[in-house]
Z-matrix of the N, CA and C atoms (Angstrom, degrees):
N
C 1 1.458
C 2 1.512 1 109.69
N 3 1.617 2 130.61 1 -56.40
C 4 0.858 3 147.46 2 -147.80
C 5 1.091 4 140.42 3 179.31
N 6 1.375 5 123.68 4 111.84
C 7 1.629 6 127.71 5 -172.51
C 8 1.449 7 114.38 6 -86.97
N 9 1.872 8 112.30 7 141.59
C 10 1.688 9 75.13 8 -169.28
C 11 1.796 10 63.85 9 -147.39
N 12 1.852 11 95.65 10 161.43
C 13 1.593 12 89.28 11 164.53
C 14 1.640 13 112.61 12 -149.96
N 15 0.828 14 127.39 13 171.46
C 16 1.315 15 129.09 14 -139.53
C 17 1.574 16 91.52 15 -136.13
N 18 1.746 17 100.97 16 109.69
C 19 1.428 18 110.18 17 -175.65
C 20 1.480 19 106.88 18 -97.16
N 21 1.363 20 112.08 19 160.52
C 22 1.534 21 118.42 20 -150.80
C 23 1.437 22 90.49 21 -101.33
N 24 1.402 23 146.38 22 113.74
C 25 1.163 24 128.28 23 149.38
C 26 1.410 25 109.27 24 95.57
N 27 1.589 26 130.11 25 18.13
C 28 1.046 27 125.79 26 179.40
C 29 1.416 28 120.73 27 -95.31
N 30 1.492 29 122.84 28 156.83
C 31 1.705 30 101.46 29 -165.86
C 32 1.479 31 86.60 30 -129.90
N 33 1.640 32 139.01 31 -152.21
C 34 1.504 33 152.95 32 153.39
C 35 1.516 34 90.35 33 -178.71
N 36 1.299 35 97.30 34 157.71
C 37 1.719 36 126.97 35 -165.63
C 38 1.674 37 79.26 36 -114.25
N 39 1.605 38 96.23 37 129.42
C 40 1.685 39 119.37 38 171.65
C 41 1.528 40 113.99 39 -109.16
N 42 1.433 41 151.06 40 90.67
C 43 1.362 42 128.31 41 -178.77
C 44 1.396 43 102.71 42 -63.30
N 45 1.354 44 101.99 43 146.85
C 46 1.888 45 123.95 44 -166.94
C 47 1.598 46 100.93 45 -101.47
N 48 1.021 47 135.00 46 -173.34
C 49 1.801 48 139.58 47 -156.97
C 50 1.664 49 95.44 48 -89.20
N 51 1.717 50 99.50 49 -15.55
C 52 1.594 51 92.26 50 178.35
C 53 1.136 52 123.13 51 -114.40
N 54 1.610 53 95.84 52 17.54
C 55 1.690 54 84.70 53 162.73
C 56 1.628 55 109.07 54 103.37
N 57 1.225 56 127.43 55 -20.43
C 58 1.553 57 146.93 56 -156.56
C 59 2.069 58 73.50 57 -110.94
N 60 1.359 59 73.60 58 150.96
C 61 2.166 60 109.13 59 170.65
C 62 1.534 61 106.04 60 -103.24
N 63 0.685 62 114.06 61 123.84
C 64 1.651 63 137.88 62 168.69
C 65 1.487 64 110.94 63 -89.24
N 66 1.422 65 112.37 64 132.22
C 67 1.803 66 106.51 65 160.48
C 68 1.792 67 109.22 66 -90.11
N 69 1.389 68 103.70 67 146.40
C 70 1.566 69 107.76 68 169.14
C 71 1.089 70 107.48 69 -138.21
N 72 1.325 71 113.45 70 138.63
C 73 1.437 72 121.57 71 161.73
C 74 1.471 73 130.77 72 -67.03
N 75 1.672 74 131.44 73 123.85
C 76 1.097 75 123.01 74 -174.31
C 77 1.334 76 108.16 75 -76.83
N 78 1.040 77 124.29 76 125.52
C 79 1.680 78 138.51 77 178.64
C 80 2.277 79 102.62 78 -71.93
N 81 1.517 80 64.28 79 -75.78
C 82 1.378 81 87.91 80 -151.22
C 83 2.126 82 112.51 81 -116.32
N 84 0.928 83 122.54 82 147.16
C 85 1.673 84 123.90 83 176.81
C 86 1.238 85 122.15 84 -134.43
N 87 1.263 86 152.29 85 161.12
C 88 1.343 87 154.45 86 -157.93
C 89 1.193 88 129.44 87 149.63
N 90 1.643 89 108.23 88 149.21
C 91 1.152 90 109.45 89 -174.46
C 92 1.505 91 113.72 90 -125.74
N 93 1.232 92 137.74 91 111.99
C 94 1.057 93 127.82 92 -176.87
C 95 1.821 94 128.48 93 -66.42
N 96 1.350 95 105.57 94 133.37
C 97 1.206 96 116.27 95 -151.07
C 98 1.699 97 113.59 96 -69.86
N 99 1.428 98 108.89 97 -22.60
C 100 1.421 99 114.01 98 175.84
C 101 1.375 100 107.50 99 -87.55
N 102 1.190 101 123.82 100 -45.82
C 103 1.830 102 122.34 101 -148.43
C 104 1.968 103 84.91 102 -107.82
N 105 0.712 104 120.79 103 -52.19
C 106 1.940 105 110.09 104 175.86
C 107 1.756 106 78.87 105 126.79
N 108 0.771 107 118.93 106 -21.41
C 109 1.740 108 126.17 107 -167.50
C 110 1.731 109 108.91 108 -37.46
N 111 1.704 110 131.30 109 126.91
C 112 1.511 111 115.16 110 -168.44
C 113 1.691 112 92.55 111 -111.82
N 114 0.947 113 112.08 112 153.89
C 115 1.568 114 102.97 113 178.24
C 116 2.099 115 90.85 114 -158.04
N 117 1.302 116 85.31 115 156.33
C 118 1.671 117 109.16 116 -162.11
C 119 1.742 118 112.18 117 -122.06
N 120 1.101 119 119.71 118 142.03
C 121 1.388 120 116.25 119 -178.19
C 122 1.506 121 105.45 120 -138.62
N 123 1.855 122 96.46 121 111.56
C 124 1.655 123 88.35 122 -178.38
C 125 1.626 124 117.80 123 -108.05
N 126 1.226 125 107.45 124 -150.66
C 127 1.743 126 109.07 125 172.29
C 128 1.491 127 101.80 126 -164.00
N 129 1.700 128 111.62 127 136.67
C 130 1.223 129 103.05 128 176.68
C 131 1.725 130 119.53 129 -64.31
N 132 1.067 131 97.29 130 144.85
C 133 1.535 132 117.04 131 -177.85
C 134 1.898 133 109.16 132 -33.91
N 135 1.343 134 102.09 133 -52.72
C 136 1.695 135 102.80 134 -168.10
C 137 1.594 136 92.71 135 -153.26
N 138 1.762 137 85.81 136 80.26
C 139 1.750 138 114.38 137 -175.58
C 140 1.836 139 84.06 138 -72.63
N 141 1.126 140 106.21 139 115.96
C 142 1.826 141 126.13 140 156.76
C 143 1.621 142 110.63 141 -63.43
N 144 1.706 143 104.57 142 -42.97
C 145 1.527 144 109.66 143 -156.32
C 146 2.296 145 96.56 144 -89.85
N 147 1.523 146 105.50 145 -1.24
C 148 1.457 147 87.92 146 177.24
C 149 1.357 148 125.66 147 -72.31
N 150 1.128 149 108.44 148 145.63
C 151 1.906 150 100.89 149 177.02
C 152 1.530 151 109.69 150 -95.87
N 153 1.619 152 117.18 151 130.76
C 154 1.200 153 116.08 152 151.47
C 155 1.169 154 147.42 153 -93.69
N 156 1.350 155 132.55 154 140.64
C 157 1.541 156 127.97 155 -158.05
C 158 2.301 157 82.22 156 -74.03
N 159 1.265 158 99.95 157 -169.04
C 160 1.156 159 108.66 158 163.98
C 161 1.538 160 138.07 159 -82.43
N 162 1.392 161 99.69 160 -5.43
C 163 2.330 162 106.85 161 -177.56
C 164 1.873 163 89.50 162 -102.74
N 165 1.675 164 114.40 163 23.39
C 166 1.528 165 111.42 164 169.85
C 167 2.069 166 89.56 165 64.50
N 168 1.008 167 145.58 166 48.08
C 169 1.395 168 141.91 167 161.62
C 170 1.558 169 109.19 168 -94.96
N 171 0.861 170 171.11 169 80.64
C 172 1.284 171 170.41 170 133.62
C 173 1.559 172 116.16 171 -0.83
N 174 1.835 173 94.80 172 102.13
C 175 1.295 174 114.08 173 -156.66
C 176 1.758 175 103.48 174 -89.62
N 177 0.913 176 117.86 175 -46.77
C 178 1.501 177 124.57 176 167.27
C 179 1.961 178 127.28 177 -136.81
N 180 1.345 179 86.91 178 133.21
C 181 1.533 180 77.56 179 -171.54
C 182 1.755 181 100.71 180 -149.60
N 183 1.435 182 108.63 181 158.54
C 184 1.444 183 117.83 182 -158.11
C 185 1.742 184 84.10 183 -75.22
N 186 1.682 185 100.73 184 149.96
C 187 1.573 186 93.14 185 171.17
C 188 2.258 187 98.02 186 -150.86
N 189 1.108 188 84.33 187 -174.58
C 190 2.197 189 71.15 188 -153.73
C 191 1.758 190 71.20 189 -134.43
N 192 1.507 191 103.05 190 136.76
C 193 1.313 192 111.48 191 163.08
C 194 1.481 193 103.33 192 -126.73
N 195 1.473 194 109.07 193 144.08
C 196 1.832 195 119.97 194 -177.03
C 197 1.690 196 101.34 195 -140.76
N 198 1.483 197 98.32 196 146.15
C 199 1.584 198 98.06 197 178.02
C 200 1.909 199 89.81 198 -95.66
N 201 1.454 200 104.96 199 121.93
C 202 1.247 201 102.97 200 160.37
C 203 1.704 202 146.94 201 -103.94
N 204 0.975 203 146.97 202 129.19
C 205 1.558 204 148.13 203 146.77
C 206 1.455 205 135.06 204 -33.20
N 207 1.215 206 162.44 205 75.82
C 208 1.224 207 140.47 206 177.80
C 209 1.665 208 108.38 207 -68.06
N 210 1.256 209 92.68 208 145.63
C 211 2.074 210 103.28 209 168.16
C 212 2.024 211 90.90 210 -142.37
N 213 0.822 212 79.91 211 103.09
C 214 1.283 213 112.02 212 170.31
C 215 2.346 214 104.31 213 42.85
N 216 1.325 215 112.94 214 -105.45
C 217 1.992 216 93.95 215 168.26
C 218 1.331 217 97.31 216 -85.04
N 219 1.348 218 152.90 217 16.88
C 220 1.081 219 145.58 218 176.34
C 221 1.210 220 138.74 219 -107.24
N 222 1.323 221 112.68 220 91.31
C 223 1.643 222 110.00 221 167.26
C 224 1.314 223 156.09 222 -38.85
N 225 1.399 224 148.60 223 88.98
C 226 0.952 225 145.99 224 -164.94
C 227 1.655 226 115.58 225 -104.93
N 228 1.815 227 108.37 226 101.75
C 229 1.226 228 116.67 227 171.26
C 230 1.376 229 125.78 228 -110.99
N 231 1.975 230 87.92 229 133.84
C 232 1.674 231 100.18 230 -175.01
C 233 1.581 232 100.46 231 -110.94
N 234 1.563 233 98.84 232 155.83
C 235 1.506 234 106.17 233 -171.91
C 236 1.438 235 112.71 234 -91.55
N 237 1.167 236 126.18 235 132.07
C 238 1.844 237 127.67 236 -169.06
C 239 1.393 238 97.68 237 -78.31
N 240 1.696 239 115.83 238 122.68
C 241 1.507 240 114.76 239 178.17
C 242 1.593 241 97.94 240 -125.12
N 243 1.093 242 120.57 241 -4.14
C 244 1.581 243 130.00 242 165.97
C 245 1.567 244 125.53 243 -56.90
N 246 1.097 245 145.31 244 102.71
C 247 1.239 246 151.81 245 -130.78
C 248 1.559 247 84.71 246 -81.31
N 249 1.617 248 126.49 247 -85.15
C 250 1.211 249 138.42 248 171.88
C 251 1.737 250 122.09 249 -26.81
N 252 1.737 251 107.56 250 -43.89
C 253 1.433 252 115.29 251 156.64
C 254 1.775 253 132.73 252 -47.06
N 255 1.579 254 85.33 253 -33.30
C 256 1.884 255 109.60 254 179.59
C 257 1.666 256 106.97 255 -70.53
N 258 1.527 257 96.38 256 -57.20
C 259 1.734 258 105.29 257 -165.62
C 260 1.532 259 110.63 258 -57.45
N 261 1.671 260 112.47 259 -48.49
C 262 1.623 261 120.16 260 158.15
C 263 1.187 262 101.38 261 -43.81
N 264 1.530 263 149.77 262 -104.22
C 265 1.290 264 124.13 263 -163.97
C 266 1.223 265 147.21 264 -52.59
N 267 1.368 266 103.16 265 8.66
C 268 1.264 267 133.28 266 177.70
C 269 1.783 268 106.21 267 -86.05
N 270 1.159 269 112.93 268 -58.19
C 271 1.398 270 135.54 269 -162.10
C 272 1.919 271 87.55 270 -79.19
N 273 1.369 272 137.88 271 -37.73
C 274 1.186 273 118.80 272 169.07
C 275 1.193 274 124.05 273 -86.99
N 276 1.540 275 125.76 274 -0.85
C 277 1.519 276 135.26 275 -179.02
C 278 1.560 277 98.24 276 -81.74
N 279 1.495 278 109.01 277 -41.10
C 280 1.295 279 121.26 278 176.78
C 281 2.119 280 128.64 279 -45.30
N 282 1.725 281 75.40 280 -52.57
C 283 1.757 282 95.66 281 -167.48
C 284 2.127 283 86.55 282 -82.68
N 285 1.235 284 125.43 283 -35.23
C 286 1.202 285 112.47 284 174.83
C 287 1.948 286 114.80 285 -37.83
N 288 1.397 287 86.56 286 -71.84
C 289 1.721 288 113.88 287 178.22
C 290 1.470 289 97.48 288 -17.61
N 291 1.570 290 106.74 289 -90.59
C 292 1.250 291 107.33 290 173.73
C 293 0.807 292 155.61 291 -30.48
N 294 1.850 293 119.04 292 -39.83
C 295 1.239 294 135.01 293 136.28
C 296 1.847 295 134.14 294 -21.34
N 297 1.260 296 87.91 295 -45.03
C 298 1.718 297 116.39 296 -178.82
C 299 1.861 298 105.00 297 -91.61
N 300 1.047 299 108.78 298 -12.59
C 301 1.355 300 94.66 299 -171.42
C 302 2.032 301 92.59 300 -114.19
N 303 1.272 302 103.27 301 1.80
C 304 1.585 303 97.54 302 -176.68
C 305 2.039 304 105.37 303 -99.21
N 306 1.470 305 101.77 304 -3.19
C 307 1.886 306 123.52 305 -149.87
C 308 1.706 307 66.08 306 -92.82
């Protein structure tokens, strides 16, 4: 389906509806294996709204997926409004998780 890899320590600045840059953490990267399509899954930097279990593990937390472009250092992110586009990144955010929780 999909190769995806998981960069150590990477961040990108998001402008928010107001205009202000946000830091996010890169989770997750990939490229989908049929369409060439790359798409990114981040998390805000110092998520307030995550819940922690009690050993400090971070049991749920808000996370932002975008299909992205490079043009040369520049990023260009579009927002997935495709139902079937969603469930695919859904279904590899999924098999990631697991992956990471079996390591």
């Amino acid at each position: 389906m999909s190769n995806y890899s998981h960069p150590e320590d990477e961040f990108i600045f998001i402008t928010n509806e107001e205009g202000e840059k946000e830091r996010f953490r890169i989770i997750l990267t990939f490229e989908h294996d049929e369409t060439g399509n790359q798409y990114m899954v981040v998390a805000p930097e110092e998520d307030e709204d995550a819940q922690v279990q009690g050993n400090d593990d971070i049991v749920e937390q808000d996370v932002y997926a975008f299909r992205y472009e490079e043009e040369g250092e520049q990023l260009k992110l579009f927002t997935i409004e495709d139902d079937d586009e969603w469930d695919m990144v859904e279904e590899v955010l999924n098999t990631f998780q697991e992956d990471e929780e079996t390591e």
